[in-house]
N, C-alpha and C positions, 0 to 999 in steps of 0.2 A: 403540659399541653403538647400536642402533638402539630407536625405539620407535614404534610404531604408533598408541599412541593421540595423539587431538587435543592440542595444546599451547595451552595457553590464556592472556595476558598479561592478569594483572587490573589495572584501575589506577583509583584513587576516593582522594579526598584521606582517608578515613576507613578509619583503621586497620579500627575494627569492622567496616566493609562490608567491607571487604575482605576479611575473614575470612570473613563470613557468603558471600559470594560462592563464597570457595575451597571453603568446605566442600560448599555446594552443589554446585557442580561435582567435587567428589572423591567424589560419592556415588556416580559413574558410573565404570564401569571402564575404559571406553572413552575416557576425557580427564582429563586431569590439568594442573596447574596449572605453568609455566614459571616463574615470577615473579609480581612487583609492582610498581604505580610509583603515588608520590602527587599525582602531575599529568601534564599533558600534556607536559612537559618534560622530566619525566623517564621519559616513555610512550616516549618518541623514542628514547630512549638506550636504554632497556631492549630497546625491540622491535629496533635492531638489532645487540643484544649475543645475545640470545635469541632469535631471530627464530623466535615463535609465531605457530601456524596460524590463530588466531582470540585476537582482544581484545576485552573486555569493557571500555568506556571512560565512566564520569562524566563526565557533558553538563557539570554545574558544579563548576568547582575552580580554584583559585589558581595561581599563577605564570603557567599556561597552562590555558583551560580545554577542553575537549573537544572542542567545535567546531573552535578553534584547529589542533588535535594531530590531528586527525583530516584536515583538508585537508593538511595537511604529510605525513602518512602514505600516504594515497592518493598521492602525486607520490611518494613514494618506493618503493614494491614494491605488489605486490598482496595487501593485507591483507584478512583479512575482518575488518569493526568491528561489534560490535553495542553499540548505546549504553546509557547505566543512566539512565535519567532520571528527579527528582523530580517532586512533582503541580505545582508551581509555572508560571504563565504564561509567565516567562521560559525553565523547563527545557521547558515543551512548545514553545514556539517554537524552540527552538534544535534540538529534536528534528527536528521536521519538516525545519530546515534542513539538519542533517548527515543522512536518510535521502534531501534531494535532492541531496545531493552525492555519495554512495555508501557509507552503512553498510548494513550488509546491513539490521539493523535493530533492534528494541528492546525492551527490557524495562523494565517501573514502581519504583519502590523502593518499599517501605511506606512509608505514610501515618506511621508513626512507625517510625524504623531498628532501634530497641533491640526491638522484638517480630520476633522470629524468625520468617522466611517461610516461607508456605507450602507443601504437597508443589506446587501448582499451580504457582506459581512456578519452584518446584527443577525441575518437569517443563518449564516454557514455557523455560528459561534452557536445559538440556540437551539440549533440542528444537530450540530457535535456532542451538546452537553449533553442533551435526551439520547440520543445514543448509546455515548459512554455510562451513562446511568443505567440503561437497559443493561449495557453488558455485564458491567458491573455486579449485577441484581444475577443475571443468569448462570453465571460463573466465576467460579473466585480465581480461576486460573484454565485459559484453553489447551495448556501444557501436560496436563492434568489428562489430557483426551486425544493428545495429539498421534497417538497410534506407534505404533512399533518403525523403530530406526533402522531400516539396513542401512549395512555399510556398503557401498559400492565402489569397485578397483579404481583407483588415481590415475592408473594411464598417464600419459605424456603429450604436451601439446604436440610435438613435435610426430608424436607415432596416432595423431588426429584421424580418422576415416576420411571418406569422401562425404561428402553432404547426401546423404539418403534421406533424412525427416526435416520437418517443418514444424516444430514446436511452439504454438502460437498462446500466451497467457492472456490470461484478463483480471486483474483485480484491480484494489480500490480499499476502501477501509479496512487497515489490520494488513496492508500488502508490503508495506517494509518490514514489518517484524519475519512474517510467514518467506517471503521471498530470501531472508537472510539467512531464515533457518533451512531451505529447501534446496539453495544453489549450492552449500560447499558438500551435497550426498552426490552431485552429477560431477562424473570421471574429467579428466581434462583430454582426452581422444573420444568425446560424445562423438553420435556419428550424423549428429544434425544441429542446425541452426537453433535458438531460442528467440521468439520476438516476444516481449513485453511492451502491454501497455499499463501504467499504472495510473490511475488517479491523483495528479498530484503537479503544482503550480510551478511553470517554468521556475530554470536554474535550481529546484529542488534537485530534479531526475539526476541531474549531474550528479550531483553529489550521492544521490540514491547509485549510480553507476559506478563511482569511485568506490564505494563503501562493500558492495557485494564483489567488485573484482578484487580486493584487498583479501577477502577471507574466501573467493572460488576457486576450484584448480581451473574452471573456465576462463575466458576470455572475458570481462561486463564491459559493459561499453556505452555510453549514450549515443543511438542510433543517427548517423549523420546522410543527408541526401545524396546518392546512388551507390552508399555503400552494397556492396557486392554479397552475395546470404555466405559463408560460409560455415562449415561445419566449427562446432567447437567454441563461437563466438555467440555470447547475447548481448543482442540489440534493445536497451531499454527508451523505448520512444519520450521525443521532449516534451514535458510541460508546455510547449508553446504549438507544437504540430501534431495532424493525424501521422498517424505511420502505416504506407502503404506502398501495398508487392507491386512490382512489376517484370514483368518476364521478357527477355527478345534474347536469342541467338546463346540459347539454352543456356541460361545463368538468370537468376532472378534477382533483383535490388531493392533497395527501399526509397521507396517517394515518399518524402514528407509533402505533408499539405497541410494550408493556413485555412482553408477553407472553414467558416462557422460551426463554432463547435454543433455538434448531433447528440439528440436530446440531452442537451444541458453541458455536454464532456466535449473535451479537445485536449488530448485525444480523446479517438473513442475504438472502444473496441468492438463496434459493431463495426465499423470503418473497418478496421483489420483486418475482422476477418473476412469482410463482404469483399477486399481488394486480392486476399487470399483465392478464393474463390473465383476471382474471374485470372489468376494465372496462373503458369502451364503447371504449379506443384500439384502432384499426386497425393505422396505419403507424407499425412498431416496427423499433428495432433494437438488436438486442442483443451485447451483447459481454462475452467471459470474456477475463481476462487473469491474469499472474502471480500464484501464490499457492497455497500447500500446500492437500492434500483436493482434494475433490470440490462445495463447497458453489457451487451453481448450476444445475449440469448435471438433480436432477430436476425445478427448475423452468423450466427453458428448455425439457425435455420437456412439462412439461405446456402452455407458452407455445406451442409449435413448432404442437400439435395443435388449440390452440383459433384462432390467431390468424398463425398460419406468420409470425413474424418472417423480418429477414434475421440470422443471427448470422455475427460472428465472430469468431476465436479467438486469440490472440495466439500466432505462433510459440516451437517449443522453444528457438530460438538466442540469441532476444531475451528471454525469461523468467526471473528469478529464480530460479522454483521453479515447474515445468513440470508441475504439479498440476493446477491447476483446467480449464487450457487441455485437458489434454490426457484427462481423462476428457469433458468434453462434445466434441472429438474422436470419441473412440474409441463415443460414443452417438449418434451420427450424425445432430444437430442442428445440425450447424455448415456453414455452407453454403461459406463462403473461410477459408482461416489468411493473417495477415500476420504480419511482423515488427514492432515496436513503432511506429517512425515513419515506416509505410505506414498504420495502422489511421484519422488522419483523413481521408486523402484516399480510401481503399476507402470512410468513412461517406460522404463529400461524394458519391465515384461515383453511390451507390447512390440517394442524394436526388435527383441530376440535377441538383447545384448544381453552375455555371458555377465553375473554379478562377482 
């Protein structure tokens, strides 16, 4: 007998979570629970006695912990992983690491386990699993499509330009794997700024910033209020604020703002780049990449018209989740689409920077 809906392998050394998990996930009709396992150990065994569509895998657990179970998984079939990760330093750091190795991606556990999670949550986990089961289904690897590597010159922080561009990102699902794999192709004397905003839950970014500056000849940085734009340096905005330009007395900075997140994000990156647009930068370049919805596209409209950036879009082949890319496509702000690991050397073209 056959069944259609999603199969899902839950695995967390806690019984409770685990249940709380199932249940979540049994709320939908559309997926249902294959098993369990209390480690990554026994994640291994289960997944190929069971072999579910999508797993739900605790970053920290005993015998084996998730990271662990998670690289061994990936070399053996094309799972989709999305990870469960505590608020803890070490859980956000190991998060970042297995979403640059390939889980699809993740969700927070309460701040205390024994308080019952939210509809937000039941909706974020439900929402994740269908997802990753799409992507799943569409491709057995985006790696596979991710286009031709240039190498591009290392340069030296020290022999830096001056700030000539304004390099403004946007993603969201699938943006720490792509952003890990995109930063170490950019020189370390770029001759412009980078602002990122990524989709993704305070004190993550942090750790998302430590992790790209470890492996960039750039500068990564989680973006702090009135830091000054300088060449060489990216700014990845907090999980907790918008990140936005402000210009006086010809130097431009970043205003964070707590302001309500816009439609649905905080950050957002229609915020970006709509704050882009109203200061004095000229030479801009903008790029949307991986990531569900739409958020970007109306403020690259209103960027396009005040300030005609160059943008461009991260192809459907190379995408996680052919969302964000593919509505400012379809609004006809987008000047080129590349695949994932063409998009530094289309920025480098466009600057006129020698490769």
């Amino acid at each position: 007998m056959t069944d259609d809906r999603i199969g899902v392998l839950v695995v967390d050394d806690s019984a409770f979570m685990r249940r709380v998990i199932q249940n979540m996930i049994e709320t939908d009709p559309g997926m249902y629970v294959v098993g369990s396992a209390r480690n990554g150990l026994d994640a291994l065994k289960k997944a190929k006695e069971l072999n579910p569509d999508v797993i739900t895998m605790d970053v920290e657990m005993p015998v084996m912990d998730g990271l662990t179970a998670l690289e061994k998984l990936l070399h053996q079939d094309n799972y989709a992983v999305i990870m469960v990760s505590s608020h803890t330093q070490k859980g956000k750091s190991a998060t970042i690491k297995a979403l640059e190795l390939g889980a699809f991606d993740f969700i927070s556990k309460p701040d205390n386990v024994f308080i019952m999670p939210s509809d937000d949550m039941r909706i974020e986990l439900t929402k994740k699993i269908r997802l990753a089961f799409r992507s799943k289904r569409k491709s057995r690897s985006t790696s596979k499509a991710a286009g031709k590597t240039v190498p591009l010159a290392v340069g030296s922080a020290e022999a830096a330009n001056e700030l000539k561009y304004i390099i403004a990102i946007g993603i969201s699902t699938g943006g720490p794997r792509a952003l890990s794999s995109i930063m170490p192709l950019f020189p370390a004397n770029l001759p412009a700024a980078i602002l990122v905003v990524q989709h993704m839950p305070e004190g993550f970014t942090k750790s998302l910033a430590l992790r790209l500056n470890e492996i960039s000849y750039l500068t990564v940085k989680e973006a702090a209020d009135n830091d000054v734009l300088k060449a060489g340096i990216v700014y990845i905005a907090p999980g907790s604020h918008h990140l936005t330009i402000k210009s006086e007395g010809g130097k431009s900075r970043i205003v964070l703002s707590d302001q309500p997140p816009l439609g649905g994000f905080r950050p957002s990156v229609d915020m970006m780049m709509r704050s882009i647009a109203e200061s004095d930068i000229t030479d801009i370049i903008a790029v949307i990449m991986t990531g569900m919805g739409s958020d970007g596209t109306k403020g690259l409209i209103e960027l396009k018209q005040k300030k005609n950036p160059y943008v461009i879009a991260q192809d459907e082949s190379t995408s996680v989740v052919f969302g964000m890319p593919k509505v400012a496509i379809e609004s006809g702000v987008v000047n080129e689409v590349a695949p994932l690991m063409e998009i530094p050397s289309r920025i480098m073209n466009h600057m006129g920077v020698r490769q």
